[in-house]
C-alpha positions as CSV (number, residue, x, y, z in Angstrom):
1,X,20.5,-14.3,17.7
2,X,16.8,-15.2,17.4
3,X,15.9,-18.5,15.7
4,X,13.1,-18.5,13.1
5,X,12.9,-21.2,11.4
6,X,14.5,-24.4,13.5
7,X,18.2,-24.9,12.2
8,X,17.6,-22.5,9.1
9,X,17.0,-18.9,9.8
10,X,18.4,-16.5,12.6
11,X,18.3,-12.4,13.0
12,X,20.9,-10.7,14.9
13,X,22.9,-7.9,15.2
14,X,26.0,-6.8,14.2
15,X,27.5,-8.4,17.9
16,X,25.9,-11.5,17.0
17,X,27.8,-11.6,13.0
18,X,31.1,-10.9,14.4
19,X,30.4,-14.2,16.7
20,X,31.8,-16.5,14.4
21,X,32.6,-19.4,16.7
22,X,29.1,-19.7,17.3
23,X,27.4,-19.2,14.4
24,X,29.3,-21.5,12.8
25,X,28.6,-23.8,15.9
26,X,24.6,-23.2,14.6
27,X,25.5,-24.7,11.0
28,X,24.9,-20.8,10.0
29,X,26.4,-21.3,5.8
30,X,25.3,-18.0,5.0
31,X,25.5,-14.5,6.3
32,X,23.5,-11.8,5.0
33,X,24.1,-7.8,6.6
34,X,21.5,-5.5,6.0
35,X,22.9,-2.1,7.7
36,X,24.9,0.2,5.7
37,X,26.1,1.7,9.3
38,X,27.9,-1.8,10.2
39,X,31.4,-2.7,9.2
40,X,31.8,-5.9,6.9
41,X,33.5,-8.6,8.1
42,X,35.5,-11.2,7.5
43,X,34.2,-14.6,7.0
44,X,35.7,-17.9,6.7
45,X,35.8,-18.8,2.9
46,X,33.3,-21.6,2.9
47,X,30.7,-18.9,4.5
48,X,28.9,-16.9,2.4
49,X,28.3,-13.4,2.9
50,X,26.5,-10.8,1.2
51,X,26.2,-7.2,2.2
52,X,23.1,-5.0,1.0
53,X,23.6,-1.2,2.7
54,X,19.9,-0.6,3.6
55,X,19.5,2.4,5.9
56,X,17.2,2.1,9.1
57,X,14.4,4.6,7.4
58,X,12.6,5.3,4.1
59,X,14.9,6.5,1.0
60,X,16.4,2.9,0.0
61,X,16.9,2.2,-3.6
62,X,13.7,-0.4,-4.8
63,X,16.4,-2.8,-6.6
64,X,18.6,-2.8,-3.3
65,X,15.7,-3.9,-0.9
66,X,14.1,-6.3,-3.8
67,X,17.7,-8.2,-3.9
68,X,18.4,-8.4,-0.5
69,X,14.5,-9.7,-0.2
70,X,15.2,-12.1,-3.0
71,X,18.9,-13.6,-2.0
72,X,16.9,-14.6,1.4
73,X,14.3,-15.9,-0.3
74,X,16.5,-18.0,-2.4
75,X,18.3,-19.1,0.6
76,X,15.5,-20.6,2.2
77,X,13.9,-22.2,-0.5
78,X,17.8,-23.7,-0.9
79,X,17.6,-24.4,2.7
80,X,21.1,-22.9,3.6
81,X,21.2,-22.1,7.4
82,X,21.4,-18.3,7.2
83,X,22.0,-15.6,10.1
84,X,20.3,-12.0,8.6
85,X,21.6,-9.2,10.6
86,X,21.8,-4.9,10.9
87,X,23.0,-2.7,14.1
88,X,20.6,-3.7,16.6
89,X,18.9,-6.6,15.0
90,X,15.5,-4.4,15.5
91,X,14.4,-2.9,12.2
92,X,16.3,-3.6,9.1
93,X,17.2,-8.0,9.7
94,X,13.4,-8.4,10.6
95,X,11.8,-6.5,7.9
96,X,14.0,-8.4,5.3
97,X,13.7,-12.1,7.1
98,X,9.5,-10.9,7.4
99,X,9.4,-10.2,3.9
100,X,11.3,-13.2,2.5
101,X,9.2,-15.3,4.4
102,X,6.0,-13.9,3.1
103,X,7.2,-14.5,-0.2
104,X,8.3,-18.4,0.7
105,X,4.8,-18.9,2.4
106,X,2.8,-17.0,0.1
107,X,1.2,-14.7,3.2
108,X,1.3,-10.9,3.9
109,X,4.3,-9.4,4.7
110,X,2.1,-7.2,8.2
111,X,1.4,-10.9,9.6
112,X,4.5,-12.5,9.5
113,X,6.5,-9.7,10.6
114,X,3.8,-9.1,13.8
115,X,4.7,-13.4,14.0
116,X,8.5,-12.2,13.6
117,X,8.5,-9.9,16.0
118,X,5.9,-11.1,18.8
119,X,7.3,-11.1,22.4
120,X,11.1,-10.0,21.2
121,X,12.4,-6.7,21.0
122,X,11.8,-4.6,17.9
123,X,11.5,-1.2,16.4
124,X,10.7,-1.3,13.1
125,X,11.2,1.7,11.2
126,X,7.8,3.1,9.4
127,X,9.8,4.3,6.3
128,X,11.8,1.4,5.9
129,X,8.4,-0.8,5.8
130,X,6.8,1.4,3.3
131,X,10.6,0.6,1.0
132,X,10.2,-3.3,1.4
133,X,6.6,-2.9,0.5
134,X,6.9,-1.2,-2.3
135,X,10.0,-4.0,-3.2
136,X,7.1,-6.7,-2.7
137,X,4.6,-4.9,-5.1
């Protein structure tokens, strides 16, 4: 897991959400999947989790990428320690944490996901991209 914002925002990958020892160690409160190809899992009751099945590539439903943009959105301005994660952690968590924090900040989306992504590993799909900025629009 890669901490964004200190204590409040992590990406990971579907390894990481199964870790529930530890991200419950983090204060993570809320758990937000963004990979249709990943499992759900179980949380403890007091956790929340929500699941939006985005696909790593163009082709996702507007209202689907708009509500998973808008829940993490909501979660940060609530400031609720939340983990956002898909398969790899490379395409899908970034794209959504990048655009709910250009929403919170009021900045473009291309700059804080080239913030988001500097020096870690990444591999954000093209498609997927053009689907979260079409959601912002």
């Amino acid at each position: 897991m890669r901490e964004i914002i200190p204590r409040m925002l992590w990406i990971g990958n579907a390894g990481d959400a199964r870790n529930i020892t530890e991200m419950l160690s983090l204060g993570v409160e809320a758990v937000v999947c963004v990979a249709a190809d990943v499992e759900p899992i179980d949380y403890p009751r007091d956790v929340i989790s929500c699941r939006f099945p985005l696909v790593d590539g163009g082709g996702n439903r507007e209202t689907l990428v708009r509500s998973a943009i808008s829940l993490v959105t909501d979660l940060i301005h609530s400031r609720v320690p939340t983990l956002v994660y898909c398969g790899a952690g490379m395409s899908r968590a970034p794209a959504i944490a990048a655009a709910a924090l250009a929403t919170v900040r009021h900045e473009s989306p291309d700059r804080i996901l080239e913030e988001l992504t500097a020096g870690a590993p990444h591999d954000i799909s093209a498609g997927l991209w053009d689907d979260v900025h079409a959601a912002l629009r």
